[in-house]
C-alpha positions as CSV (number, residue, x, y, z in Angstrom):
1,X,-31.8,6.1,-4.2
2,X,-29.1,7.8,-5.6
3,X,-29.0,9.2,-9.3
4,X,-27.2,7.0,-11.2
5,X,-24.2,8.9,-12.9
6,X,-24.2,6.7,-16.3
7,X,-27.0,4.9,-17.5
8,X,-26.9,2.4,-20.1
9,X,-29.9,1.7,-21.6
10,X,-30.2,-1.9,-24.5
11,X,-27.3,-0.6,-26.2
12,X,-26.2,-2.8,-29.5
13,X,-23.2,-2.4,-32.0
14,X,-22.9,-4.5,-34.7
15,X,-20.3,-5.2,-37.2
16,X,-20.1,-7.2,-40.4
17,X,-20.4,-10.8,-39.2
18,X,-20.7,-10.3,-35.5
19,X,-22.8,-8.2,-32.7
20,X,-20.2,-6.9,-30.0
21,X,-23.0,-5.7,-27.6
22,X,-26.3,-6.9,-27.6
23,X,-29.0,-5.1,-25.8
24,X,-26.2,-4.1,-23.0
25,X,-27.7,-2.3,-19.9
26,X,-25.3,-1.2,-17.0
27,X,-26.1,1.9,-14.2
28,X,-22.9,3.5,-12.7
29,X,-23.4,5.8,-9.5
30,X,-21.4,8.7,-7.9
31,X,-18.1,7.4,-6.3
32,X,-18.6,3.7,-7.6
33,X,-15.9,1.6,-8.8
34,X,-17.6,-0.6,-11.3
35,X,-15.6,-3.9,-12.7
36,X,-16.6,-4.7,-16.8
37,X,-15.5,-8.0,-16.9
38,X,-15.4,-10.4,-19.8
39,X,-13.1,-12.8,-22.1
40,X,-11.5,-11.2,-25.4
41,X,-14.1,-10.9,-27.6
42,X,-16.9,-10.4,-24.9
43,X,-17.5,-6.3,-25.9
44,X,-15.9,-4.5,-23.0
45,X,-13.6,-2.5,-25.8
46,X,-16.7,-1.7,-27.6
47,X,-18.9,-0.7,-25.0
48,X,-16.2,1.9,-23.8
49,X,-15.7,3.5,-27.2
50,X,-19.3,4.2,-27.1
51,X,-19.0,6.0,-24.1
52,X,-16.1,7.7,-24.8
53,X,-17.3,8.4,-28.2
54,X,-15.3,7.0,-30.1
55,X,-17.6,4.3,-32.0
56,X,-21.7,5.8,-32.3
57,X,-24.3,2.6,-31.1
58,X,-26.4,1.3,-33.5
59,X,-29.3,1.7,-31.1
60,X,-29.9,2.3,-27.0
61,X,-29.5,4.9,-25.1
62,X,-26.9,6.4,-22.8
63,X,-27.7,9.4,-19.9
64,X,-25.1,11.0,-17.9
65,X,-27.2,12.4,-14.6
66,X,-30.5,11.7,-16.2
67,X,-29.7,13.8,-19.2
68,X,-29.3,11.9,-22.6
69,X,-25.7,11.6,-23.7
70,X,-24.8,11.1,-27.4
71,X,-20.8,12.3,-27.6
72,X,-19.9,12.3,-31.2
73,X,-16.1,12.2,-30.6
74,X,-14.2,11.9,-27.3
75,X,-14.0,15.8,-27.2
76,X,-17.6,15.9,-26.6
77,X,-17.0,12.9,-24.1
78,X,-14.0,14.9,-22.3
79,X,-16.6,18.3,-22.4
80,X,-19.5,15.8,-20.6
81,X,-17.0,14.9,-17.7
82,X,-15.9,11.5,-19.3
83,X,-11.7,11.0,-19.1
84,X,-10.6,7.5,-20.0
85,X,-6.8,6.0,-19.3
86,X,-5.9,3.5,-22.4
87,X,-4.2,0.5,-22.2
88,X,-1.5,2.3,-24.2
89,X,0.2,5.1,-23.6
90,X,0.0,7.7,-26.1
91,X,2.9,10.2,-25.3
92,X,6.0,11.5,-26.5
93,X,9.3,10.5,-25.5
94,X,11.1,13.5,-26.9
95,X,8.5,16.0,-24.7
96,X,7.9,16.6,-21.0
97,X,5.7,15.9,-18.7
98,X,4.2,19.2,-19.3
99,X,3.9,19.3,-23.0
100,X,2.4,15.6,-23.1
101,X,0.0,16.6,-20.9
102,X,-0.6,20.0,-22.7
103,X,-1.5,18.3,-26.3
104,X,-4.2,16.6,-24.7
105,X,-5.9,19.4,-23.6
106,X,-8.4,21.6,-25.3
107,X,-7.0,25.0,-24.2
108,X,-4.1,24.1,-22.3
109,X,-2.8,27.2,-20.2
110,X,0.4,28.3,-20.3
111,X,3.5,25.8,-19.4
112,X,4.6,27.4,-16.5
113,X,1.0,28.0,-15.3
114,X,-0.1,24.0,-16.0
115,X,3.5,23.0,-14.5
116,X,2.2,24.5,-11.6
117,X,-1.3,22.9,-11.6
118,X,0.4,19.2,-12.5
119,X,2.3,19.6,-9.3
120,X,-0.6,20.2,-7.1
121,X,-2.9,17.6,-8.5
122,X,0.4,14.7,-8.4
123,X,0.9,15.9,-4.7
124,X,-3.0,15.7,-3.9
125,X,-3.6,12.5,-5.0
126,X,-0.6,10.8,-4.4
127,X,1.4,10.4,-7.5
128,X,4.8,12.0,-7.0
129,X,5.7,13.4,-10.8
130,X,7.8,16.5,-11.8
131,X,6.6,18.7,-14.9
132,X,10.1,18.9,-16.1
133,X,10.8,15.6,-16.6
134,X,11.1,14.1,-19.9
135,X,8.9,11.2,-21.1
136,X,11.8,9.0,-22.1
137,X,13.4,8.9,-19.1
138,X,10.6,8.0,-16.8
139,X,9.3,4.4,-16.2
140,X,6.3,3.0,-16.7
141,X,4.2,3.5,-13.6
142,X,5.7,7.3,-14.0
143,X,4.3,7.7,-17.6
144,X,0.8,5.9,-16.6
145,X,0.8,8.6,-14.0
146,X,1.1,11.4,-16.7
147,X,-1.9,9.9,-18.1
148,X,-3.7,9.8,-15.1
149,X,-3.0,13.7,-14.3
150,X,-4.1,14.5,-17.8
151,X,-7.5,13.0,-17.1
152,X,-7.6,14.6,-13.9
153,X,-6.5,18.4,-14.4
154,X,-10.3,17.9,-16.8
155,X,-12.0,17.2,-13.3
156,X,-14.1,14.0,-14.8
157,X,-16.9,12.9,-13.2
158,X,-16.1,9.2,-14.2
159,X,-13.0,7.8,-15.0
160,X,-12.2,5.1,-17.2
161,X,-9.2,2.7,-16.8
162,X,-8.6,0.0,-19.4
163,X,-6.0,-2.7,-17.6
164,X,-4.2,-0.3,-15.7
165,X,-1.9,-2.2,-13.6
166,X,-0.4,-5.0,-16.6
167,X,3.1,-2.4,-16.1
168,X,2.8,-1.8,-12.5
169,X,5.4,-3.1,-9.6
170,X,2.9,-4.5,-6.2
171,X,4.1,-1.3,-4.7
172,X,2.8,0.6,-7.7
173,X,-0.4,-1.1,-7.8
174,X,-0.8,0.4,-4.1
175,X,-0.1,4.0,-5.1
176,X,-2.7,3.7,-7.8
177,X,-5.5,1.9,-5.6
178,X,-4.8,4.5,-3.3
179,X,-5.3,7.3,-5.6
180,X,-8.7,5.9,-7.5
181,X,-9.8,5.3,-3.2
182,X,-9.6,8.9,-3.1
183,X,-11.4,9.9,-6.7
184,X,-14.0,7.4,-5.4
185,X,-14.6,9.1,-2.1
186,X,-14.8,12.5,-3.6
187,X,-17.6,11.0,-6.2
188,X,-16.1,10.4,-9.1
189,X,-16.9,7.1,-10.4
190,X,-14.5,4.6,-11.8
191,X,-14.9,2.1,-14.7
192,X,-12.5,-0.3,-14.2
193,X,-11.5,-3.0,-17.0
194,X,-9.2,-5.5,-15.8
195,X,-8.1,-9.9,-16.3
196,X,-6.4,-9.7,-12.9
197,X,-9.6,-10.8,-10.9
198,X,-8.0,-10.3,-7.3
199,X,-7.5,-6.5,-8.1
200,X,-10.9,-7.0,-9.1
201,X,-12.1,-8.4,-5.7
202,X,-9.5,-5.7,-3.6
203,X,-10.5,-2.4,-5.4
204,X,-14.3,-2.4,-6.8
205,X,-17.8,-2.3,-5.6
206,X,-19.4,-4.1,-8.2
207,X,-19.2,-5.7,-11.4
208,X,-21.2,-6.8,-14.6
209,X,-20.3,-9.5,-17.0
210,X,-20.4,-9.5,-20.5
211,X,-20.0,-12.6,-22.9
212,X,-20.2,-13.0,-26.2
213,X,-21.6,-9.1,-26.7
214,X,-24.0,-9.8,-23.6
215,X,-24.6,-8.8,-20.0
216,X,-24.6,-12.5,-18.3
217,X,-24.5,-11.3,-14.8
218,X,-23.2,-8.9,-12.0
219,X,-21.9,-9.4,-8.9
220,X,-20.5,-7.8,-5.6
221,X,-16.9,-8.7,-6.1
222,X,-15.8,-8.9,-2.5
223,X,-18.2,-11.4,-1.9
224,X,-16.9,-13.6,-4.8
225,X,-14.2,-15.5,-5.3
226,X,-12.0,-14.8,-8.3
227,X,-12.6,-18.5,-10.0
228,X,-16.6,-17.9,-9.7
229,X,-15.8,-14.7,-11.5
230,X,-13.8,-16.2,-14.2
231,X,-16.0,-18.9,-14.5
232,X,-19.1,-16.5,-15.5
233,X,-16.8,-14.8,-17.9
234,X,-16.3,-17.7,-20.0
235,X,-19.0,-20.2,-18.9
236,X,-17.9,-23.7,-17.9
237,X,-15.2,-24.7,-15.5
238,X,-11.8,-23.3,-15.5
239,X,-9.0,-25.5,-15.9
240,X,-6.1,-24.9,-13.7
241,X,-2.3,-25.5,-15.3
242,X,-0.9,-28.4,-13.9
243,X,2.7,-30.1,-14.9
244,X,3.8,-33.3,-13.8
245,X,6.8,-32.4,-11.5
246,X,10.4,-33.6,-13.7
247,X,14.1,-32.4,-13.0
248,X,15.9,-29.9,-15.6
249,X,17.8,-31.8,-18.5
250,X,21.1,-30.4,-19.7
251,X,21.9,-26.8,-20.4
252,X,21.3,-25.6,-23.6
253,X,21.2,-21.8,-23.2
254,X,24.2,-19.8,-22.4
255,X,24.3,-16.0,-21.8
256,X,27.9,-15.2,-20.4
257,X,28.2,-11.3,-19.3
258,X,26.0,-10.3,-21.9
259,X,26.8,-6.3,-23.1
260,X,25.0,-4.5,-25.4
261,X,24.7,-0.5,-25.7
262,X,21.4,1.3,-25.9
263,X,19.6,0.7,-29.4
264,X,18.2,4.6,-29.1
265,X,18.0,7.2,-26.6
266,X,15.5,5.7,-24.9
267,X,16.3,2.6,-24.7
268,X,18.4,0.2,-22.0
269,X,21.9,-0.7,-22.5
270,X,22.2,-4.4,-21.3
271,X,24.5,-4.9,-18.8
272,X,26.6,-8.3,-17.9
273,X,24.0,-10.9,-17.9
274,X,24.8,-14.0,-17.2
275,X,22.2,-17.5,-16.9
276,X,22.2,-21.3,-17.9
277,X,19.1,-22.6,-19.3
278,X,18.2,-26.1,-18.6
279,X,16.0,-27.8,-21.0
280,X,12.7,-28.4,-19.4
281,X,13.5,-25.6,-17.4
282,X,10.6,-22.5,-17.4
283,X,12.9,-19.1,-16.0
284,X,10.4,-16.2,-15.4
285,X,11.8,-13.4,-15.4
286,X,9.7,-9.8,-13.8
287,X,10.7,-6.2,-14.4
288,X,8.9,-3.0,-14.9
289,X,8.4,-1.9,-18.3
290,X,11.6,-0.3,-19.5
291,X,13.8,-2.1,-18.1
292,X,15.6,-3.6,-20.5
293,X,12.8,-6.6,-21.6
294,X,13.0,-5.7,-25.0
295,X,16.7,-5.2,-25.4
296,X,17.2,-8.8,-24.0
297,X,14.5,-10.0,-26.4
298,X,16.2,-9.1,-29.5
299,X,19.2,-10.0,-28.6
300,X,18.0,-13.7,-28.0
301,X,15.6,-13.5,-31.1
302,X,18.6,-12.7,-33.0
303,X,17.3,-9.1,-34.2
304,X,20.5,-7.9,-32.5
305,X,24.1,-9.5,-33.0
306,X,26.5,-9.4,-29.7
307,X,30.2,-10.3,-29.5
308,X,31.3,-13.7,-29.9
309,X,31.2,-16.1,-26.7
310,X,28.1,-13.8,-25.2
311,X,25.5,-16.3,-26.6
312,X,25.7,-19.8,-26.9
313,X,23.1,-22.7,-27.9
314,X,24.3,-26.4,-27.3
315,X,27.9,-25.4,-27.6
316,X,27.7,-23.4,-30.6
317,X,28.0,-19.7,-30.4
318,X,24.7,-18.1,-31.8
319,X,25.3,-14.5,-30.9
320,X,26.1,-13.0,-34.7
321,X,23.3,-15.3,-35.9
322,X,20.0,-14.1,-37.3
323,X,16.4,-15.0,-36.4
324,X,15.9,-17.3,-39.3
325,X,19.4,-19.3,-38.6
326,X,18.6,-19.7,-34.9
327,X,14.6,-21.0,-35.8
328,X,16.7,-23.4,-37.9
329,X,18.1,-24.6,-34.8
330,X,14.7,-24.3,-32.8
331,X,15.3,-20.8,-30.7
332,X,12.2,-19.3,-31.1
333,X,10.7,-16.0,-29.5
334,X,7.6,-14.0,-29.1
335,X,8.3,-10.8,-28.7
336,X,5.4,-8.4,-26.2
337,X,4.1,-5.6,-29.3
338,X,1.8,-8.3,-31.0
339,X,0.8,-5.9,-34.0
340,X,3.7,-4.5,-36.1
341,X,6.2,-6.6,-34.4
342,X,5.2,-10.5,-33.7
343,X,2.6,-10.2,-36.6
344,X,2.2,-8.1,-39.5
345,X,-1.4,-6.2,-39.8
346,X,-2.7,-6.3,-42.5
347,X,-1.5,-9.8,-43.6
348,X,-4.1,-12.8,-43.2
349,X,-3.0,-15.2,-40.8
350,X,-2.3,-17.4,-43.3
351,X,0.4,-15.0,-44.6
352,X,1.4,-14.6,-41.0
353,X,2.0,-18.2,-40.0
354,X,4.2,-18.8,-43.2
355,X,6.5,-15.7,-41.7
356,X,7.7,-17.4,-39.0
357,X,6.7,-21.4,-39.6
358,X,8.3,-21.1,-43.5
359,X,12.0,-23.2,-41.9
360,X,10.7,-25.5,-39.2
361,X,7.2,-26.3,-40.9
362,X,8.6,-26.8,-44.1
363,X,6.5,-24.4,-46.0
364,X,9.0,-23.1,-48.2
365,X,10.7,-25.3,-50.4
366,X,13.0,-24.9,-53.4
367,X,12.4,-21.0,-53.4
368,X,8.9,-21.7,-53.7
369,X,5.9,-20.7,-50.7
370,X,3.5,-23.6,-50.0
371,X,0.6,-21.9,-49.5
372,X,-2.1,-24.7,-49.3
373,X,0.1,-26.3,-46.5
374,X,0.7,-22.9,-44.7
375,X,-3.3,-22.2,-44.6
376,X,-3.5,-25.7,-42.8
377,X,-0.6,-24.6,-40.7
378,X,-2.6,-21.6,-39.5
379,X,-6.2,-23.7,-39.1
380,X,-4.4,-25.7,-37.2
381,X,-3.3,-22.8,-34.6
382,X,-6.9,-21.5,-35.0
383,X,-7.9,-24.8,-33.7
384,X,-6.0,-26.0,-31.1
385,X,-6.0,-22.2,-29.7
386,X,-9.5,-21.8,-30.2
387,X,-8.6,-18.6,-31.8
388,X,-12.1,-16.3,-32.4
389,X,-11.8,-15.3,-35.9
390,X,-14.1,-15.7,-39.3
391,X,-11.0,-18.1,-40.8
392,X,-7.2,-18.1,-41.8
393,X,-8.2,-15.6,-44.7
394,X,-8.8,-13.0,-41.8
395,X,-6.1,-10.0,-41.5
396,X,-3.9,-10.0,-38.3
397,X,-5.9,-6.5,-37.5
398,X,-8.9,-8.0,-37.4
399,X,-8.6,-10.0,-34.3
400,X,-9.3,-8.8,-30.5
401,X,-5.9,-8.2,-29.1
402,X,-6.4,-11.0,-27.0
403,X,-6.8,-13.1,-30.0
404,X,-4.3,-12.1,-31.6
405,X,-1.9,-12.9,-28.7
406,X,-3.6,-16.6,-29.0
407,X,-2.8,-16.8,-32.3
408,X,1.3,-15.4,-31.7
409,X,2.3,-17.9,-29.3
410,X,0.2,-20.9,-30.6
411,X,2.4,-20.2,-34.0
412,X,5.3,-20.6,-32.1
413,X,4.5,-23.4,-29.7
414,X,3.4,-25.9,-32.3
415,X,6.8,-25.5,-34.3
416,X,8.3,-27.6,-31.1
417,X,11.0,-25.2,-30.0
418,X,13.9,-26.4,-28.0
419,X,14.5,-22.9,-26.7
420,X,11.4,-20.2,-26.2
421,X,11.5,-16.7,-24.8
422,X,8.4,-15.2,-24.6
423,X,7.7,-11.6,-23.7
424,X,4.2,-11.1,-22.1
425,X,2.3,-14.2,-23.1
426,X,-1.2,-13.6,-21.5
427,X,-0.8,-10.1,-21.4
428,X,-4.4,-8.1,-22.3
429,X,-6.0,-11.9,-22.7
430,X,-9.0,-13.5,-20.4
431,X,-8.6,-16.0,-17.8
432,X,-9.7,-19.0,-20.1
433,X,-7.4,-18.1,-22.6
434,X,-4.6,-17.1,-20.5
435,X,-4.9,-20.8,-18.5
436,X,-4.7,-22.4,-21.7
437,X,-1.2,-20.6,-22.6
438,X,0.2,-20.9,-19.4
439,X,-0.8,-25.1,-20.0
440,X,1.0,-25.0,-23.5
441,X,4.1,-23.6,-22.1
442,X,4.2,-25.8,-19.2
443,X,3.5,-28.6,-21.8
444,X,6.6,-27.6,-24.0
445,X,8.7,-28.0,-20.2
446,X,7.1,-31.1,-19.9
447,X,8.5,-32.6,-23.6
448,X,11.7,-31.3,-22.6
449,X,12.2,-27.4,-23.9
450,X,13.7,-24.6,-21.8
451,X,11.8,-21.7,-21.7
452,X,12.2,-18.2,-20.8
453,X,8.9,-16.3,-20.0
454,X,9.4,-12.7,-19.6
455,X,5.8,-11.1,-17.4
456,X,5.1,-8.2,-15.4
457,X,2.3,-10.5,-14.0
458,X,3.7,-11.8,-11.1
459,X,1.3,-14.3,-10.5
460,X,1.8,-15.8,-13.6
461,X,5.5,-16.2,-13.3
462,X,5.0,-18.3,-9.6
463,X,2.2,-20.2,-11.4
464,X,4.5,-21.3,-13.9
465,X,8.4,-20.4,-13.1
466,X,11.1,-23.0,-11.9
467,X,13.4,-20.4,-10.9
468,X,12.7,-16.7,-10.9
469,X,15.0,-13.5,-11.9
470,X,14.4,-9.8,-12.4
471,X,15.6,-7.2,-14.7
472,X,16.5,-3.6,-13.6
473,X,17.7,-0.9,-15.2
474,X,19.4,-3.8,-17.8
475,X,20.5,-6.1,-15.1
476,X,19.5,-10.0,-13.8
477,X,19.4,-10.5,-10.5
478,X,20.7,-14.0,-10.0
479,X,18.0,-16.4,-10.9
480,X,17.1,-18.5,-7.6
481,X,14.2,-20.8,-7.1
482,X,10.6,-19.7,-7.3
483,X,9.2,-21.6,-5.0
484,X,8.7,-19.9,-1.4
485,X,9.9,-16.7,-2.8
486,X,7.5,-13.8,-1.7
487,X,5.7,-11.4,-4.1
488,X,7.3,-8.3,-1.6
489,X,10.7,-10.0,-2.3
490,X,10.0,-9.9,-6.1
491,X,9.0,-6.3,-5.9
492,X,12.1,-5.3,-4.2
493,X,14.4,-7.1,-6.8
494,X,12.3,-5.3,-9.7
495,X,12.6,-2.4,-7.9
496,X,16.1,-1.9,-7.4
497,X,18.0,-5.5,-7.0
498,X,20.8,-4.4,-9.6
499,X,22.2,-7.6,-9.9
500,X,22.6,-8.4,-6.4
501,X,20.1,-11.0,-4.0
502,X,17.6,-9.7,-2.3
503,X,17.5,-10.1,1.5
504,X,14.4,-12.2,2.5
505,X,11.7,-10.0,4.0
């Protein structure tokens, strides 16, 4: 048999109150495309630190070709033939391609000289990408490609990808699979860390499993069904969303031509947006990152004022009102960057639900904060959202991301909005937990809310959209029914529909 490339051997990590891995053992071999699979909380973040060298195990060993490996920092990872491709980008808008990639080098060559060799590997593997361009401008799947080319100019002999495809159009997706195809055939191996279990199934050769910090199983992903796979992650039976089928109420969202500049040089200027809102109405709406998702979100969270007639709530124009004044009148939002933005770090959840919940739950009265009534507030969400975390007391930063995102829209959904837009609501969380907030969503339709639910997972938005819309370059297509639409057609209108319908394929 073939030397295995990496060898895990009863690794364990502990941490005050919890083990993340417990006596983990995994064997990766040349050209492999291993899955690590598990629900948020279940280790995979951990275990990949400790091969990229970024957290030291408590005990077990690890061997690269045989030979022990014990990287001390992801230099010494890098130096060993170990690249890894983070969930978030870490580049500058300001710079080129070039000089991104060129500060994550060790001894980068000259510009003109790594210009050169950027071009060849981007036209070798497959991902079209000029050295010249600056990061700003580029889209998503263009600045996860700079990533990738960094990785690869270091010729690593296995690659890690943490959820690589939560920002990618199904033609993107494609062009990546393609390209890790052809790593894989040349022997590199891939370690491949994804919730979308049918990528899973198409791409890799095997998986393992981990819950609760342990391996639980493996299998040969082809040969499974996604649901089996799911249902080892978390195991018990996975509950499928269901909603009882209802017609929409009355409109109670308004967005007439909607105009609004660029916040920064980066960012999207909105461009005449127009959409009725129905309450018990779910409109998903797709787009690449970039877009203009996050312009639109704080314009309808109220972090942005637009003219007068642009906006309007049950009648009443909302556009110059503030977040506070429209939770008053029950629009509520979750915006996509979980820490910094919908939650603040180093606050305790308890702290955190009073931000939000203060107006609608009654937690603030008189000037004064009532703090005993905001900690049950936040057990509450803990509860119902089975959120993993030692107690309310905990700090925001403390949770799993995937937690955290649990926590975020469970604080929203039980303050009974009339009006929700959500950006990303399952993104970077398991299938268990991303079932259960695709049910409390389709549960708010169901008592009569209108919902917006803004996704780049376009299964998500035909599991849960009435009608569907996209957003390019800071324009909606015209929202049309979900139902029967394909996922080519959708990829076409995120594409490139600038406002217009897309001809059925």
């Amino acid at each position: 048999m073939t030397q295995p490339l990496l060898s895990l051997s009863s690794l364990t990590k502990a941490y005050p109150g919890v083990v993340a891995n417990d006596d983990v053992s995994l064997e990766i071999a040349p050209g492999e495309v291993h899955a690590l699979l598990g629900e948020n909380g279940a280790g995979k973040s951990t275990l990949v630190k400790m091969i990229y060298g970024l957290v030291k195990p408590d005990s077990g060993q690890m061997k690269i070709h045989g030979q022990s490996y014990t990287p001390s920092e992801p230099r010494a990872a890098r130096a060993a033939g170990v690249g890894m491709v983070f969930q978030h980008f870490s580049l500058f808008d300001a710079l080129s391609v070039a000089e991104n990639i060129a500060l994550g080098m060790e001894n980068a060559p000259k510009l003109n000289a790594l210009s050169a060799q950027i071009s060849a590997v981007s036209e070798t593997y497959g991902l079209p990408l000029s050295p010249d361009r600056i990061v700003g401008d580029l889209s998503a799947g263009e600045r996860q490609r700079v990533e990738i080319i960094r990785c690869l100019l270091q010729e690593p002999k296995l690659l890690i990808m943490d959820e690589p495809t939560s920002v990618l159009t199904p033609q993107e997706v494609e062009i990546l699979f393609k390209t890790l195809r052809k790593l894989s055939a040349e022997g590199t191996a891939i370690l491949y860390i994804s919730h979308k279990l049918e990528e899973i199934r198409t791409l890799c050769d095997s998986a393992t499993i981990l819950r609760l910090g342990k391996v639980v199983g493996d299998c040969i992903p082809r040969e499974t069904t996604a649901r089996d796979m799911a249902e080892m992650m978390v195991g018990k039976l996975l509950h499928t969303p269901t909603r009882a089928g209802q017609s929409a109420g009355e409109v109670v969202l308004t967005l007439k031509t909607l105009k609004a500049p660029a916040p920064n040089t980066f960012g999207m200027s909105l461009k005449d947006i127009s959409l009725e809102l129905r309450a018990g109405e779910v409109l998903g709406i797709g787009g690449v990152a970039g877009n203009g998702q996050d312009e639109l979100m704080s314009v309808l969270s109220g972090e942005r004022k637009v003219a007068k007639g642009m906006v309007t709530f049950k009648g009443e124009d909302i556009g110059a009102l503030g977040p506070t004044a429209r939770r008053q009148r029950g629009v509520l939002t979750a915006p996509e960057e979980r820490m910094g933005h919908a939650a603040a770090p180093d606050m305790s959840l308890t702290e955190n639900a009073m931000l939000t919940g203060a107006v609608r739950e009654g937690l603030d009265k008189g000037g004064f904060l009532n703090w005993p009534a905001a900690t049950r507030f936040a057990e509450s969400i803990i509860e119902r959202f089975d959120v993993r975390t030692s107690g309310p007391r905990a700090a925001a930063r403390s949770l799993s991301g995937g937690n955290l995102q649990k926590f975020v829209i469970g604080r929203e959904v039980m303050q009974r909005p009339e009006v929700f837009v959500v950006n990303q609501p399952t993104w970077g969380v398991d299938a268990s937990a991303a079932a259960a907030i695709r049910q409390a969503l389709l549960d708010l339709a169901q008592n009569g809310a209108a919902l917006i639910v803004i996704s780049q997972d376009l299964d998500e938005l035909m599991e849960i959209s009435d009608r569907f819309a996209a957003l390019n370059e800071g324009r909606l297509s015209p929202p049309r029914p979900a139902k029967g639409i394909t996922v080519d057609e959708i990829g076409l209108m995120m594409g490139g529909a600038h406002g217009m319908e897309v001809a059925h394929v």
